[in-house]
N, C-alpha and C positions, 0 to 999 in steps of 0.2 A: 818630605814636605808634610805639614801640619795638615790633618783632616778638618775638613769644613764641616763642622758638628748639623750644622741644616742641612748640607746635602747627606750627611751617614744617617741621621733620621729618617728623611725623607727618602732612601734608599731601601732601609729595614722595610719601612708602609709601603715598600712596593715590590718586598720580597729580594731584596738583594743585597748582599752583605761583603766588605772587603778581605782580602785576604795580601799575605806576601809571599813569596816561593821559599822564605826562611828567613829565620830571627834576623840576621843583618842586612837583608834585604833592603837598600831605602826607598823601594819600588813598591805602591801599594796599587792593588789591582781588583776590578769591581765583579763579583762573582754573582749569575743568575742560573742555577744548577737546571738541569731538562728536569730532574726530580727532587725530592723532596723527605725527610725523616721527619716526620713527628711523633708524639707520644700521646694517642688520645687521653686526657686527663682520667676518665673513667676505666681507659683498658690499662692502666698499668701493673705489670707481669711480678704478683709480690710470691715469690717460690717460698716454701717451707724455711726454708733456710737463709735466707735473706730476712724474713719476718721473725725469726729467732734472733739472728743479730741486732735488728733494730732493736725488738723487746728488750735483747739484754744490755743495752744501754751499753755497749762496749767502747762506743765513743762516742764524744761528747758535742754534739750537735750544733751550729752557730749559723748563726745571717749577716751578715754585712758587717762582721766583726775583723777581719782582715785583708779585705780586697786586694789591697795592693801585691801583698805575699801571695794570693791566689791567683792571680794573672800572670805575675812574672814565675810562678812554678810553672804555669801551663804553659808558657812561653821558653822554658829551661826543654834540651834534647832530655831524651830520656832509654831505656834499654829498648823500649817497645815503639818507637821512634826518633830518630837521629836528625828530623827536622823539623819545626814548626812553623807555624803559617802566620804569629804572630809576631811583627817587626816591631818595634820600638816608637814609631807613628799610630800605630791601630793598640798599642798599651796605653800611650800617653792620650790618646781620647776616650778609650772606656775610663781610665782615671778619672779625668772631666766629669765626664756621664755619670761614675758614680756620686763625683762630689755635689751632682745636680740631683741625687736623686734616683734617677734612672736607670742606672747598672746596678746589678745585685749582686754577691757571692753566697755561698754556701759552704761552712767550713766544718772537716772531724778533725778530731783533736784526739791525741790517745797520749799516753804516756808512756816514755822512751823506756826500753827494757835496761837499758844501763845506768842512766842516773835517774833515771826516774821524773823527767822534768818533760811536763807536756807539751808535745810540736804538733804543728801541723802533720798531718798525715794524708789528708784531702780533700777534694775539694771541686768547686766549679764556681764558672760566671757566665753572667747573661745579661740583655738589657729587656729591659721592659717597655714596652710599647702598648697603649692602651689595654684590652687584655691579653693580647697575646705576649709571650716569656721566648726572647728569640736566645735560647743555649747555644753560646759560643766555644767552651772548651772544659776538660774536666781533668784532673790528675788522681790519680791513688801511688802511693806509697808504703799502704798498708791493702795487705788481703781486705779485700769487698768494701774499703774505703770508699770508691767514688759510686759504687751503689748506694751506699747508705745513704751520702749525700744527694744522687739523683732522686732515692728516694721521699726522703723528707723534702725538697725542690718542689715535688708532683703533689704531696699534702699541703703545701705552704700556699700552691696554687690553687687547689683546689678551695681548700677554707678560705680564699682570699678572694674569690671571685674569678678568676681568670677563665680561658676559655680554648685557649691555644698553647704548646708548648715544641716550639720546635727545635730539633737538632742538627739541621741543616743535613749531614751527609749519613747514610746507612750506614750500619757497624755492625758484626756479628754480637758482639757489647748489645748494643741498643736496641737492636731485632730479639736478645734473650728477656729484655726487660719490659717489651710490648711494641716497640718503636712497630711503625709499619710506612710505607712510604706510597704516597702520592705522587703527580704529576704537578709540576712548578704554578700551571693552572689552574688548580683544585687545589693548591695550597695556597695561591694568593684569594681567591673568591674566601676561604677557611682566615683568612687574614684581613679581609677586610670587614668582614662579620666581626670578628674581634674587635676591631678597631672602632666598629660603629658607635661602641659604648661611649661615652663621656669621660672623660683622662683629660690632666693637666698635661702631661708626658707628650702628648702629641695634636695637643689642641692648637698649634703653633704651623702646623700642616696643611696644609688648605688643599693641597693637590698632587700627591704622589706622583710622580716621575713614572710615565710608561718604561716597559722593557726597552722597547725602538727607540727613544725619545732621548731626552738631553742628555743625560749618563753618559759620556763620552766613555768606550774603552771595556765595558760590560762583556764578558765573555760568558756563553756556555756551559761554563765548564761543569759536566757529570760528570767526573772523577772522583774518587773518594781519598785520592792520593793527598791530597793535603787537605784532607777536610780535619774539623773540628771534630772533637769525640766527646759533645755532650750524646759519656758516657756517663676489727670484730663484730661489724654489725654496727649500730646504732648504740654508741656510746657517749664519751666527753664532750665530743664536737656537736654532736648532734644536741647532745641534755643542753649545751650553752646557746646553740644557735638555731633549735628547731629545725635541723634539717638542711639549713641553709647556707649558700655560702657568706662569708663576713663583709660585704661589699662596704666604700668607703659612705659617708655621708648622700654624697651625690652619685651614687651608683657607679662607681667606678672601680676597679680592681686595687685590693690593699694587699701588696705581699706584705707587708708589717702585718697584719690583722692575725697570725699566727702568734705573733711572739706575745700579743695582746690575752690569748688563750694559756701562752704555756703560764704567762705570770700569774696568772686564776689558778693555775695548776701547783705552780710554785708555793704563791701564797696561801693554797690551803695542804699547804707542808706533802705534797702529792699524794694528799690521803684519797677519798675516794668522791672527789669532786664533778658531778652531772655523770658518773657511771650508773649506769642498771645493778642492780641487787645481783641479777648473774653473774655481773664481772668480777667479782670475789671480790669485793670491797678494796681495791687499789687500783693507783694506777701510775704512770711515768710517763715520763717522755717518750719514749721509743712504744709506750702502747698506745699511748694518744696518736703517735703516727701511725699506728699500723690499721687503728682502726677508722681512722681516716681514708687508710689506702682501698682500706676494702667497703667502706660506705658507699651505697648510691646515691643519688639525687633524685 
């Protein structure tokens, strides 16, 4: 049966999110975990070696340029799981979600070692709710694909205002990349601080659904068994935006406000545009991220 898009809204602002026991599942079921994974936007874990890949631009970065493939990958069995938790009910409303707006993806793209013709390789999606970034599921296909892509997610958010990033279930994945976990408690209070901000996306909500409360059918469940696997200083970002993140007009969180940057980036043919004189006169996309990841605020 079809998801009521106001109550799977008004579910996320109250910390709770659907799941199925498997892709053919037509049973969808309302999940409020005892705990909790996020990614503090500031602590994200960028290892030697994953900051080499980004730099070296190995593959080719995208936002909201193929949703639909990226969902229904995540929703495909795979060697490293034989089941997923996304049914064909909880696809066809992040669909909606995206075409309103509010669902985002994150896509690599690499080019195939036999003809040569560029595919997806990986990827994630998630929906956006005032500022908080609720990461739903993530695939690779290639070596350190859905890193990259979690990676550039955490810069996208951060340049863009946001405040929260969560991945709902722990992972030995998400614990290596910073993830650190909270109590269901301490992540909704961290959730509604986000939410306090001004957004289109959830100005439609007047009053979030307690856990006890009308949500008929809300389980418990900490297990991580069918969880989801969202799996250089003061440079570019900083020279464009002083420091700050790229909030929308009315103070609300722009994940677009990235791609607003790379096209500055683009358009001055990736020469050495808002870099310090240290940073050897260039830059790319994969350095604009990196030194994103390692910027404070």
């Amino acid at each position: 049966m079809a998801i009521n898009l106001d109550l799977l809204l008004k579910a996320y602002a109250s910390g709770i999110f659907p799941m199925a026991d498997a892709r053919d599942d037509p049973e969808t079921f309302w999940v409020e975990p005892k705990t909790r994974a996020t990614i503090p936007l500031e602590g994200f874990r960028l290892s030697r070696s994953l900051r080499k890949t980004i730099i070296s631009n190995r593959f080719r970065v995208t936002a909201d340029t193929d949703f639909e493939n990226v969902i229904r990958t995540c929703a495909e069995a795979a060697a490293d799981r034989q089941e997923t938790w996304i049914n064909a009910d909880i696809e066809e409303a992040f669909l909606t979600l995206h075409d309103m707006g509010l669902a985002h993806s994150v896509e690599c793209w690499a080019s195939d070692e036999d003809d040569g013709a560029e595919k997806l390789v990986g990827g994630l999606y998630g929906l956006e709710i005032g500022r908080a970034f609720c990461g739903e599921s993530m695939f690779s296909r290639k070596r350190d694909a859905s890193k990259v892509a979690l990676a550039w997610l955490v810069a996208r958010l951060k340049f863009g205002g946001f405040e929260l990033l969560d991945c709902q279930f722990m992972t030995e994945h998400l614990a290596s990349l910073g993830a650190v976990e909270v109590s269901q408690q301490a992540y909704v209070q961290q959730l509604q601080r986000a939410l306090q901000a001004p957004d289109h996306s959830v100005s439609a909500i007047k009053s979030p659904i307690r856990s006890s409360g009308a949500l008929s059918g809300v389980g418990a469940a900490g297990s991580a068994a069918g969880g989801a696997g969202v799996g250089d200083g003061a440079g570019a970002a900083g020279a464009w935006t002083g420091g700050e993140a790229a909030l929308s007009s009315d103070g609300s969180a722009a994940f677009e406000a990235l791609d607003k940057l790379l096209v500055k980036l683009d358009d001055a043919d990736r020469g050495a545009v808002g870099l310090l004189a240290s940073s050897g006169g260039s830059s790319s996309p994969g350095k604009l991220i990196a030194q994103l990841l390692t910027q404070t605020s």
